[in-house]
Every structure is written in C-alpha cells, then in structure tokens.
VEXLO-955799 format. One record per residue: chain; residue in one letter; residue number from 0; x, y, z of N, C-alpha, C, O in turn. Coordinates in nm, 2 decimals, always signed. Example, Ala and Ser with C-alpha at 12.3 -4.5 7.8 and 13.67 -1.06 7.14 Angstrom:
2
+---+---+-----+--------+--------+--------+--------+--------+--------+--------+--------+--------+--------+--------+--------+
: c : r :   k :   n_px :   n_py :   n_pz :  ca_px :  ca_py :  ca_pz :   c_px :   c_py :   c_pz :   o_px :   o_py :   o_pz :
+---+---+-----+--------+--------+--------+--------+--------+--------+--------+--------+--------+--------+--------+--------+
: A : a :   0 :  +1.32 :  -0.57 :  +0.78 :  +1.23 :  -0.45 :  +0.78 :  +1.32 :  -0.33 :  +0.78 :  +1.42 :  -0.33 :  +0.85 :
: A : s :   1 :  +1.28 :  -0.22 :  +0.71 :  +1.37 :  -0.11 :  +0.71 :  +1.29 :  +0.00 :  +0.79 :  +1.34 :  +0.11 :  +0.80 :
+---+---+-----+--------+--------+--------+--------+--------+--------+--------+--------+--------+--------+--------+--------+
END
This chain:
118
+---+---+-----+--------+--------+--------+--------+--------+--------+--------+--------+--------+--------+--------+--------+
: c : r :   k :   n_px :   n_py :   n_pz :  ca_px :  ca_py :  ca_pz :   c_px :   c_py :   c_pz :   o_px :   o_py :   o_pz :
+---+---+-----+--------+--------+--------+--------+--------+--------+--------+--------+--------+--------+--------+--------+
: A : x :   0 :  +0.64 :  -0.57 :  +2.01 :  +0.58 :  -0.62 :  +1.89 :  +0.67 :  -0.71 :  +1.81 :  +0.79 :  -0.67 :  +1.78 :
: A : x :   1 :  +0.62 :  -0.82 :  +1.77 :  +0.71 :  -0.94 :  +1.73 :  +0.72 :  -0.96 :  +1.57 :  +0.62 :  -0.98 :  +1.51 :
: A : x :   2 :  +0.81 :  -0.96 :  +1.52 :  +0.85 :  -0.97 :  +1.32 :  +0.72 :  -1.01 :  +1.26 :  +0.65 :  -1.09 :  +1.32 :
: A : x :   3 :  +0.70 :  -0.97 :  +1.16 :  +0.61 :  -1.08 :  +1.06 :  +0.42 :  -1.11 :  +1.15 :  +0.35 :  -1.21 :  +1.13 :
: A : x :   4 :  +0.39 :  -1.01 :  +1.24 :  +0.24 :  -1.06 :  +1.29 :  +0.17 :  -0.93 :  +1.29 :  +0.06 :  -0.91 :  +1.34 :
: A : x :   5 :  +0.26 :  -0.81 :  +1.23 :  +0.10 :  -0.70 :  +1.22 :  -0.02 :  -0.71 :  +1.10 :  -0.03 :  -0.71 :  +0.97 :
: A : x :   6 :  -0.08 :  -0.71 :  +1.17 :  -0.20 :  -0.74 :  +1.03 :  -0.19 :  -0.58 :  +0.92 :  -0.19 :  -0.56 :  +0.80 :
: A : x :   7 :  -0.18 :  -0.52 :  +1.01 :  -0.20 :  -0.39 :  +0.91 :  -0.10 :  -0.38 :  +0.80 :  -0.12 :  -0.36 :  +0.68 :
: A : x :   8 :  +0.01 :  -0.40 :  +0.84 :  +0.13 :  -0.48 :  +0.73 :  +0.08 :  -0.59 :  +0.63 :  +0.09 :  -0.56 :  +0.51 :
: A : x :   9 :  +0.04 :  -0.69 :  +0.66 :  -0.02 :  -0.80 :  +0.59 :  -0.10 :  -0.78 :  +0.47 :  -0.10 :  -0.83 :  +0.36 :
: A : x :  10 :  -0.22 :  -0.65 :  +0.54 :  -0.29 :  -0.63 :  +0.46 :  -0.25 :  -0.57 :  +0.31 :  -0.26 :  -0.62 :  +0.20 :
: A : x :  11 :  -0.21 :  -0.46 :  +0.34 :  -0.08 :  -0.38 :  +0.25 :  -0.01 :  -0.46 :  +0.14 :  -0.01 :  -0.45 :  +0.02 :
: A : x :  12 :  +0.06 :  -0.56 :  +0.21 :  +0.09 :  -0.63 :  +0.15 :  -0.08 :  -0.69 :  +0.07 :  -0.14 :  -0.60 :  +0.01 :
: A : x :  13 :  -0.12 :  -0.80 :  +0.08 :  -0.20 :  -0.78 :  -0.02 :  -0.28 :  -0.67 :  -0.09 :  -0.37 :  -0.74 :  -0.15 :
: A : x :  14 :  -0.29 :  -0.60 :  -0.12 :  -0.33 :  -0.49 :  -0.13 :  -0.24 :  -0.44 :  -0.25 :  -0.28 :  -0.41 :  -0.36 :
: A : x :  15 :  -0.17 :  -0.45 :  -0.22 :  -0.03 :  -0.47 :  -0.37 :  +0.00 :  -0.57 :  -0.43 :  +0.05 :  -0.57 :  -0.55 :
: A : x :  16 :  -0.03 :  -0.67 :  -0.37 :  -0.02 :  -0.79 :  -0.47 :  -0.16 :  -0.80 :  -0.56 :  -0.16 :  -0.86 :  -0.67 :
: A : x :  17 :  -0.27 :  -0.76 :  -0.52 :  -0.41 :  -0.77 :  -0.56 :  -0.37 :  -0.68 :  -0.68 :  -0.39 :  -0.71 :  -0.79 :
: A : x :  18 :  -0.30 :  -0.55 :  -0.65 :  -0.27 :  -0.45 :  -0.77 :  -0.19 :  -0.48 :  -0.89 :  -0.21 :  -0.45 :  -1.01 :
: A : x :  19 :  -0.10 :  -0.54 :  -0.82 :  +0.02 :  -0.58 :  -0.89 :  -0.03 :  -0.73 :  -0.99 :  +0.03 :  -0.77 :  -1.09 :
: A : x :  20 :  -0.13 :  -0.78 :  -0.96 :  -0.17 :  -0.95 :  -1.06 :  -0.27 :  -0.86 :  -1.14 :  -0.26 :  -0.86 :  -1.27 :
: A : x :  21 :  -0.36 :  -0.79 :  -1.09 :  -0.45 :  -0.73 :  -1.17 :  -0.44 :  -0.68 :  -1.29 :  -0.51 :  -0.68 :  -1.40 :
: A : x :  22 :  -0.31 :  -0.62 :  -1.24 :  -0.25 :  -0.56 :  -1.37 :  -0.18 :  -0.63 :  -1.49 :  -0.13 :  -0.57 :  -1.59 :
: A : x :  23 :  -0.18 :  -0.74 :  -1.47 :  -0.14 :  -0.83 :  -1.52 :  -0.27 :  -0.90 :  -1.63 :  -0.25 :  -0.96 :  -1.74 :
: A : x :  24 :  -0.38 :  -0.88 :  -1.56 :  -0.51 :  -0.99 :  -1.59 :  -0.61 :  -0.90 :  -1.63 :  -0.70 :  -0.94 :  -1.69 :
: A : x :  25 :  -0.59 :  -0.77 :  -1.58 :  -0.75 :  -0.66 :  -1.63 :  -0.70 :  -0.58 :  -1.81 :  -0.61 :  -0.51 :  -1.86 :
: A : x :  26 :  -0.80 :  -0.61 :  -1.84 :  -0.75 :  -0.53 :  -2.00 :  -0.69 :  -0.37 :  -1.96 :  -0.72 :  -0.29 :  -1.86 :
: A : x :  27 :  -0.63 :  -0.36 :  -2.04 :  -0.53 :  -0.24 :  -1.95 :  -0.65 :  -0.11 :  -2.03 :  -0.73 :  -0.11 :  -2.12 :
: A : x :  28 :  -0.62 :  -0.01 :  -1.95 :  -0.73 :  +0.08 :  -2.01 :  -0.60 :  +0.23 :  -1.99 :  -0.53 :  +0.22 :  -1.89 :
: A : x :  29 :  -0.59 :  +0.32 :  -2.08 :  -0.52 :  +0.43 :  -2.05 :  -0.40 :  +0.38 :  -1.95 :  -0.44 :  +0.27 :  -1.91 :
: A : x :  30 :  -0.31 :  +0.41 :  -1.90 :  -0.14 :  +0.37 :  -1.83 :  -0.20 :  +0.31 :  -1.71 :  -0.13 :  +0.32 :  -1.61 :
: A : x :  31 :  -0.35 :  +0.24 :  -1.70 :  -0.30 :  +0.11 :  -1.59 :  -0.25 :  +0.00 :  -1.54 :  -0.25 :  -0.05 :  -1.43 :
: A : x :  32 :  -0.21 :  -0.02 :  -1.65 :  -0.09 :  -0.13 :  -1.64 :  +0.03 :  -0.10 :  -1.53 :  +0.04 :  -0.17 :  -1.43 :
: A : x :  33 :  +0.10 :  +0.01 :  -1.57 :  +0.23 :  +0.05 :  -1.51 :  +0.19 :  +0.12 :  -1.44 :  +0.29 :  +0.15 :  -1.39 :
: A : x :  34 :  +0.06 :  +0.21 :  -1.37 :  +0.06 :  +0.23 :  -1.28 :  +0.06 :  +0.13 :  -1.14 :  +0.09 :  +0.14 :  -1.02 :
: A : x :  35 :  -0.01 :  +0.02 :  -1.22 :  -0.06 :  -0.05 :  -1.06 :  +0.02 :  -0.14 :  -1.04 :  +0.05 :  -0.18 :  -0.93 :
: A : x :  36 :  +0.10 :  -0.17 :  -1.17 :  +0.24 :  -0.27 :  -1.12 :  +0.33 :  -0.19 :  -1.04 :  +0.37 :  -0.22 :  -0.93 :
: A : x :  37 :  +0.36 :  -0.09 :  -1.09 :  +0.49 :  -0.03 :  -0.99 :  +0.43 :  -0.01 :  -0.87 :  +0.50 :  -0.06 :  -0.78 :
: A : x :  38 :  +0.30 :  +0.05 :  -0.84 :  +0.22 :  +0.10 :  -0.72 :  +0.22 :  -0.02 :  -0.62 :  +0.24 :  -0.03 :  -0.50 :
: A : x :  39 :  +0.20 :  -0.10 :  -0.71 :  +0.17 :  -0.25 :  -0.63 :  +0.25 :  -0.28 :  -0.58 :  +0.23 :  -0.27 :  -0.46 :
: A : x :  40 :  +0.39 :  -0.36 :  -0.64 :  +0.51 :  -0.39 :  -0.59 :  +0.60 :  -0.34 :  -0.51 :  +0.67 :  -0.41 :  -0.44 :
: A : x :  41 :  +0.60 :  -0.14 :  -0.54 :  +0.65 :  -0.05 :  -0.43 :  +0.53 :  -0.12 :  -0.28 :  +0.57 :  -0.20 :  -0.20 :
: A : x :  42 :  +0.37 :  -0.07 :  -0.28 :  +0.34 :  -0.15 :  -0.15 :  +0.38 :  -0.27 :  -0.07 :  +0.40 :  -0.29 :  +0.05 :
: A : x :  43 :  +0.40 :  -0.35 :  -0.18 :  +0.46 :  -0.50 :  -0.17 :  +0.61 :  -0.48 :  -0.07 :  +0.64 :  -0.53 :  +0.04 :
: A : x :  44 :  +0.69 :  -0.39 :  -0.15 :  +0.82 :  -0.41 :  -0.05 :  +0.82 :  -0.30 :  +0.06 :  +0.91 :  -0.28 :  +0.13 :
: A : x :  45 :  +0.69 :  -0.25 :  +0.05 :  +0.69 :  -0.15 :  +0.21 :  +0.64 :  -0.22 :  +0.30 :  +0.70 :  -0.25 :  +0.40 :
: A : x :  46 :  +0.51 :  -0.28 :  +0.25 :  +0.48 :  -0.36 :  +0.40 :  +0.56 :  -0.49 :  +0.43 :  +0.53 :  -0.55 :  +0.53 :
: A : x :  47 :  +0.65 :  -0.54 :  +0.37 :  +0.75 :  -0.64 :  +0.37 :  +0.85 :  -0.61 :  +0.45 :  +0.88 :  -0.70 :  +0.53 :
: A : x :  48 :  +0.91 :  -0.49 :  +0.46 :  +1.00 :  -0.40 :  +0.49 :  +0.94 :  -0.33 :  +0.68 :  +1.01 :  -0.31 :  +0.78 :
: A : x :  49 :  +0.82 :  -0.31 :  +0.65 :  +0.74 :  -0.28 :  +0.80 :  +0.73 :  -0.43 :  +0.85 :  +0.80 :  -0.43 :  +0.95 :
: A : x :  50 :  +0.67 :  -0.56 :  +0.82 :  +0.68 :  -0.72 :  +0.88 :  +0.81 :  -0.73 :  +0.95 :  +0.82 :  -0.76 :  +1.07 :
: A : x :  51 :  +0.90 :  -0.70 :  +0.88 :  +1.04 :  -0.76 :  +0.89 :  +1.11 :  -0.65 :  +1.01 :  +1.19 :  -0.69 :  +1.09 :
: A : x :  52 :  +1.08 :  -0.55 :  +1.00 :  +1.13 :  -0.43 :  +1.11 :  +1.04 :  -0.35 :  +1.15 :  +1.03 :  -0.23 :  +1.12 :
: A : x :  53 :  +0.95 :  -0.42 :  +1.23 :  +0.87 :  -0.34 :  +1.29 :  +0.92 :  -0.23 :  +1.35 :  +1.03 :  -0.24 :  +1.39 :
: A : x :  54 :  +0.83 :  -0.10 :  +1.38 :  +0.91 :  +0.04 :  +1.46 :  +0.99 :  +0.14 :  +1.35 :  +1.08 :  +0.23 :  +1.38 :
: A : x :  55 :  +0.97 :  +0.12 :  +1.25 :  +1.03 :  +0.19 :  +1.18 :  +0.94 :  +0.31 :  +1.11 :  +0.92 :  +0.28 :  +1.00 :
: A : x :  56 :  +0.89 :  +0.42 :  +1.16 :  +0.79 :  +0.51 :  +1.15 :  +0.82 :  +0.57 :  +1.01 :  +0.72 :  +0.56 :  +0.94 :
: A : x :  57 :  +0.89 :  +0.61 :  +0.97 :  +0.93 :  +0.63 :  +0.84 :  +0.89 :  +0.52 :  +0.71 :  +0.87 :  +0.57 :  +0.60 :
: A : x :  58 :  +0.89 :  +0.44 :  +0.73 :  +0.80 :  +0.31 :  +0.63 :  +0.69 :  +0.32 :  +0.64 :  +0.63 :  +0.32 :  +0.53 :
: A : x :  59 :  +0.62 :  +0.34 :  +0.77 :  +0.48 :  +0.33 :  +0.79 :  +0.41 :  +0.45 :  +0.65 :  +0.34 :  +0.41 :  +0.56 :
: A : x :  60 :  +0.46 :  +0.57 :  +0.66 :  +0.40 :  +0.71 :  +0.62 :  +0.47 :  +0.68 :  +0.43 :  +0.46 :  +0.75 :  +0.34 :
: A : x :  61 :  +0.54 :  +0.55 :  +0.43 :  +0.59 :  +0.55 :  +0.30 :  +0.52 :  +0.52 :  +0.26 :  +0.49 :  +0.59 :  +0.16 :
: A : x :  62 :  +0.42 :  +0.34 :  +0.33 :  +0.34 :  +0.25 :  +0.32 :  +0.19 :  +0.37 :  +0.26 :  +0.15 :  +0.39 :  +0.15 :
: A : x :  63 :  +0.14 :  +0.43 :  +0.39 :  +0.07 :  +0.56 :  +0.37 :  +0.07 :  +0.63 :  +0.24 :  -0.03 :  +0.66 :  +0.17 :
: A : x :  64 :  +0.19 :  +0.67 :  +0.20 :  +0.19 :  +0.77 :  +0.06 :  +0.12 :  +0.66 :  -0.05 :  +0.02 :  +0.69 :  -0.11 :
: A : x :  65 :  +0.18 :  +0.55 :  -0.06 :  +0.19 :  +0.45 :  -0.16 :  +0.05 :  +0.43 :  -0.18 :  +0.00 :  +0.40 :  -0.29 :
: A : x :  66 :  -0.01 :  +0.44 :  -0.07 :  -0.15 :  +0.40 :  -0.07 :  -0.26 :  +0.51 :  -0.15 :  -0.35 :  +0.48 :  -0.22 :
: A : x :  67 :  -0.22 :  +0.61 :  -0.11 :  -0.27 :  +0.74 :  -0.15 :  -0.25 :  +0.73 :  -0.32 :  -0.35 :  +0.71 :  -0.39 :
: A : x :  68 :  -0.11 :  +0.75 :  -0.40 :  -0.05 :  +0.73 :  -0.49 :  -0.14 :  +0.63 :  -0.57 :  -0.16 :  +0.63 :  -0.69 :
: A : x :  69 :  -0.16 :  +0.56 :  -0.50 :  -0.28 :  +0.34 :  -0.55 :  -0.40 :  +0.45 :  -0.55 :  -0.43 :  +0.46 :  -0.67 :
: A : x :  70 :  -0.48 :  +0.53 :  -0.49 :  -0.58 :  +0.63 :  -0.51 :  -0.60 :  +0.68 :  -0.59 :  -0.71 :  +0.66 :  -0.64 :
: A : x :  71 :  -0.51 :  +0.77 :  -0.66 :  -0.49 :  +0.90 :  -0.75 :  -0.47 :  +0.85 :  -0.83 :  -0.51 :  +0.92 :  -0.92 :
: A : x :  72 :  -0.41 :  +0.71 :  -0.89 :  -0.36 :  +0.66 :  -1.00 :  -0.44 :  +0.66 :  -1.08 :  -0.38 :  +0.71 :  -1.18 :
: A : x :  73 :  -0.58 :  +0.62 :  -1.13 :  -0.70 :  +0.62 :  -1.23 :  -0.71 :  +0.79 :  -1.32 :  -0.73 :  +0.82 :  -1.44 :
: A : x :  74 :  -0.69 :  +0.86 :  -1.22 :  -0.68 :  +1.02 :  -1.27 :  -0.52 :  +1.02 :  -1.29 :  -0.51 :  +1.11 :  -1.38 :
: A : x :  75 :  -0.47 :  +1.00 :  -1.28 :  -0.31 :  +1.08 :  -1.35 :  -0.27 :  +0.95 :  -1.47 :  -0.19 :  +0.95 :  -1.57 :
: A : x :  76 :  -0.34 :  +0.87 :  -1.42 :  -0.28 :  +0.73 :  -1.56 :  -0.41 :  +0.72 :  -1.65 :  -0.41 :  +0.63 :  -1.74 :
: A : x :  77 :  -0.50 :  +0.80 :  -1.63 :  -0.60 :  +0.83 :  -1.74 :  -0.71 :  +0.74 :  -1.77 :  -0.78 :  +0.74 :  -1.86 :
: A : x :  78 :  -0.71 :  +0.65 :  -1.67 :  -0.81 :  +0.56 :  -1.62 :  -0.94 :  +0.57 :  -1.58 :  -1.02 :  +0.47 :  -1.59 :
: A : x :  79 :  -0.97 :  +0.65 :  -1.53 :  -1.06 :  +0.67 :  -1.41 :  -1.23 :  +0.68 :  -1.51 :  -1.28 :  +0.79 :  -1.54 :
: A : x :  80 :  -1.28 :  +0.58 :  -1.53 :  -1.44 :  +0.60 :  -1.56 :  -1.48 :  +0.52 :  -1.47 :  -1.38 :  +0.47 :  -1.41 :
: A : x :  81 :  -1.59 :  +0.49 :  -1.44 :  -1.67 :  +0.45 :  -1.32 :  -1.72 :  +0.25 :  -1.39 :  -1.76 :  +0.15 :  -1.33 :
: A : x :  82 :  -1.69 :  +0.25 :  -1.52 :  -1.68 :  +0.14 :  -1.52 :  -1.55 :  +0.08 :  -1.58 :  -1.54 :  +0.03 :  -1.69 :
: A : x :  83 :  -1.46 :  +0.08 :  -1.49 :  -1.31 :  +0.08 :  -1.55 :  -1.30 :  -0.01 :  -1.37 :  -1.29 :  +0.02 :  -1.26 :
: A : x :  84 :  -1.30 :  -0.14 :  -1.44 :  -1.26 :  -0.23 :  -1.31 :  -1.07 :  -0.17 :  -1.24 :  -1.03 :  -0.18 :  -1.13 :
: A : x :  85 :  -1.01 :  -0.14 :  -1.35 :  -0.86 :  -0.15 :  -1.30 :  -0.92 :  +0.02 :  -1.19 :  -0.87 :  +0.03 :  -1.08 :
: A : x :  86 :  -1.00 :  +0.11 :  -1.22 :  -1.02 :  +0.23 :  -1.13 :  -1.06 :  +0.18 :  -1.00 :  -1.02 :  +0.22 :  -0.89 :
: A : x :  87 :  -1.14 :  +0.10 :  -1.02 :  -1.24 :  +0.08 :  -0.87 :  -1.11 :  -0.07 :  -0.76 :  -1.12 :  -0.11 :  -0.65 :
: A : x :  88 :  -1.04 :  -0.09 :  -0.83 :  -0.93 :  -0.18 :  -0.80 :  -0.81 :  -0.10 :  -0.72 :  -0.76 :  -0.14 :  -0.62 :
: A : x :  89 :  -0.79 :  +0.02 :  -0.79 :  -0.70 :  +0.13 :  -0.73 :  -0.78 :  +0.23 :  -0.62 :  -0.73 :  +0.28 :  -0.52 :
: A : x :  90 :  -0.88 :  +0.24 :  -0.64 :  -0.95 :  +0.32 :  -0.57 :  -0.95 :  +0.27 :  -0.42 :  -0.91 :  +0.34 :  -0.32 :
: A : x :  91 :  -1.02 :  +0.13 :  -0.42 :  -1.07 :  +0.07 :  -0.31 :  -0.93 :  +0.04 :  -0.26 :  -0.92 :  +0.06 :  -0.14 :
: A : x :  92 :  -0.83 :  +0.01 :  -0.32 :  -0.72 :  -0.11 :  -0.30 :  -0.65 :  +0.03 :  -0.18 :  -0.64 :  +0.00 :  -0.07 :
: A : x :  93 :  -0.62 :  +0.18 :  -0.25 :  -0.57 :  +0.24 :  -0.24 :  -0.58 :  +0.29 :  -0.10 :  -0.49 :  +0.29 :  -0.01 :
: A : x :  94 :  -0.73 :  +0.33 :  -0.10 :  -0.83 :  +0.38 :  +0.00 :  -0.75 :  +0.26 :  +0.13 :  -0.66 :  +0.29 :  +0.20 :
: A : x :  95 :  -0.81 :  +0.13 :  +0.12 :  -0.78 :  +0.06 :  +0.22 :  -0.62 :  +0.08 :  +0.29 :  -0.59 :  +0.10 :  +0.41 :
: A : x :  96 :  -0.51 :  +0.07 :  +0.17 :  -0.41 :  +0.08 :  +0.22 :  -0.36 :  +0.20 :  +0.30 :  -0.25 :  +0.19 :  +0.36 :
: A : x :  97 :  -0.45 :  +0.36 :  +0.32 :  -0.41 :  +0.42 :  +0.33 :  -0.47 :  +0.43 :  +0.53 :  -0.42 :  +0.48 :  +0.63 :
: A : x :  98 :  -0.59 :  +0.35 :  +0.51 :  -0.65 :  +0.29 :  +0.64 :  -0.58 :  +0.27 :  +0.70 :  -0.55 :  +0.34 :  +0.80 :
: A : x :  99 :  -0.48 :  +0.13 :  +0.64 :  -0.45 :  +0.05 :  +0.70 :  -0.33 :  +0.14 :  +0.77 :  -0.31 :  +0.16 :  +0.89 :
: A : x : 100 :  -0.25 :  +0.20 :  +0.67 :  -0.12 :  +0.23 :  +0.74 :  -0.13 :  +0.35 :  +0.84 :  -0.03 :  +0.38 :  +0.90 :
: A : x : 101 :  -0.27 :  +0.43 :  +0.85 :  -0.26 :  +0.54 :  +0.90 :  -0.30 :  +0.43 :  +1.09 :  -0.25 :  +0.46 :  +1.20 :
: A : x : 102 :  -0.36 :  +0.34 :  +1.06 :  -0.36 :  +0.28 :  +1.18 :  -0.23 :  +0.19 :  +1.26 :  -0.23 :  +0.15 :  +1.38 :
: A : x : 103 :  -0.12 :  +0.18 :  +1.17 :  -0.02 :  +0.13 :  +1.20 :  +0.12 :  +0.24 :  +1.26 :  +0.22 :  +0.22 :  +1.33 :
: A : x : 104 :  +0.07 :  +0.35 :  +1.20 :  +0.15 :  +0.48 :  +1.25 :  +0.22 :  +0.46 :  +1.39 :  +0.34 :  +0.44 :  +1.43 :
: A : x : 105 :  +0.08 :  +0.47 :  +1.46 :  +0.06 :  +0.50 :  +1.63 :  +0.20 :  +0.38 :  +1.70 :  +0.31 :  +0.41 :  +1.74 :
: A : x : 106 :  +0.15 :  +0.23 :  +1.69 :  +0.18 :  +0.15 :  +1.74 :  +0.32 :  +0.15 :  +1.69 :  +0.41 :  +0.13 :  +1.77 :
: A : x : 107 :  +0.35 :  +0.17 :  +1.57 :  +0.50 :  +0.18 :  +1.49 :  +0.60 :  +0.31 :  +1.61 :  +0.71 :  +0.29 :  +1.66 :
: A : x : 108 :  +0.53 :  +0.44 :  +1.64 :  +0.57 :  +0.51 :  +1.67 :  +0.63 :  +0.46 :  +1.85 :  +0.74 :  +0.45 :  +1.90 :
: A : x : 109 :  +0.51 :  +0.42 :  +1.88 :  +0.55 :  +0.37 :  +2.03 :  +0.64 :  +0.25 :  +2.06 :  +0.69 :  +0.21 :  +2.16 :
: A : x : 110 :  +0.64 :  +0.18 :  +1.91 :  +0.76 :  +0.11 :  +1.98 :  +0.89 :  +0.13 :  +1.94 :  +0.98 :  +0.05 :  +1.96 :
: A : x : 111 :  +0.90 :  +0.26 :  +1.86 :  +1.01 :  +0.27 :  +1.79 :  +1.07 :  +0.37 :  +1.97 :  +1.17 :  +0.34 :  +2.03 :
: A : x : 112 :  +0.98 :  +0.47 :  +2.00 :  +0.98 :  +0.49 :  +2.16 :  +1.07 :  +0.39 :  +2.27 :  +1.15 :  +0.42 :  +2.35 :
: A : x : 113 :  +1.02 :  +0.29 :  +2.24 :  +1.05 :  +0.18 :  +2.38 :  +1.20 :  +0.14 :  +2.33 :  +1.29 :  +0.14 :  +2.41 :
: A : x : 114 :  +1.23 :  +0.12 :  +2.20 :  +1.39 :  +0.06 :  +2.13 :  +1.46 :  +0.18 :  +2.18 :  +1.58 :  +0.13 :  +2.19 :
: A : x : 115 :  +1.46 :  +0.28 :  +2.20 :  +1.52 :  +0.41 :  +2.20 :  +1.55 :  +0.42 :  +2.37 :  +1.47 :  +0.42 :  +2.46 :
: A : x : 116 :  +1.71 :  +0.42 :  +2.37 :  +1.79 :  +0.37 :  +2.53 :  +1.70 :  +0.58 :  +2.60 :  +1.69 :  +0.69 :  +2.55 :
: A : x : 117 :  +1.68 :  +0.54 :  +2.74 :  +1.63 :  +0.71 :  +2.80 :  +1.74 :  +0.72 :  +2.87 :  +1.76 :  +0.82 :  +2.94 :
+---+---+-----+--------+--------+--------+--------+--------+--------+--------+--------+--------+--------+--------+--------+
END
C-alpha cells in the first residue's frame, strides 16, 4: 500500500476539516466551537499521520476514537437539538469518520503483517 492514496484516510481528513471551518462559520451554540475545532484538527493530524505511514494500526483505532468523540460531541458540549446545524455536522461528520476508519483497520493491520521480518 503506497503513501498518501487511501481514500479512507482522505476522507477523515475531510471530515475534520469540514469540522474544523465549520466551527469557524456556524453561530456557535453551547461549547461547539471548541468542540469541533479540536475534534476536527485532532482528525486532521490522524488521518495525515495514517497517508503518510500507512500500517500503523494504532492510528487507525485513534482515527476511529476521534470519530466517535466528533459523535458524542453535541451531548457533552451541550449542543445537541435537532435543529442545531453544528449537531447534525458532528453527528454525520462523526458517524462517517468512524465508517471510514473502522474500514481501514483490516487493510492497516495486514500490511503492518507483511513489514514485520517472519
């Protein structure tokens, strides 16, 4: 698997960047501001970090938490009404990233396998 071409990485990365501008540009409602920028930016340097070293299975499940974390954020940052664009931004954003990275696990894991001398 070659630097910089997993999409599931890619995505992630946007996914954090969509969090991270948002928060920038959506009227902040209850602590989503600083939820979704740090949430955001932390995704931002995991899946940057997975591009750049693919096989590193431990990033993947980081990538994963982060995602989860982008989920829950509307309820622990006091956000969460159903018409609260920054909720449905974390929700969806979160939800996806947690897709994405639970699909990148596998392939992470087998080639971290093949780098490893038998």
């Amino acid at each position: 698997m070659n630097k910089w071409t997993r999409w599931e990485d890619w995505v992630a990365v946007v996914v954090g960047l969509v969090a991270a501008v948002a928060a920038l540009f959506i009227p902040p409602m209850g602590a989503s501001m600083p939820w979704m920028l740090i949430v955001g930016v932390l995704l931002i340097v995991a899946g940057v970090i997975n591009l750049a070293m693919p096989g590193m299975v431990a990033m993947e499940y980081v990538q994963l938490a982060l995602g989860a974390v982008l989920f829950v954020a509307p309820w622990l940052g006091g956000f969460a009404r159903m018409d609260s664009t920054a909720a449905w931004i974390c929700w969806i954003g979160g939800a996806v990233a947690v897709i994405v990275a639970a699909l990148a696990i596998r392939p992470a894991m087998h080639m971290h396998d093949r780098s490893l001398p038998h």
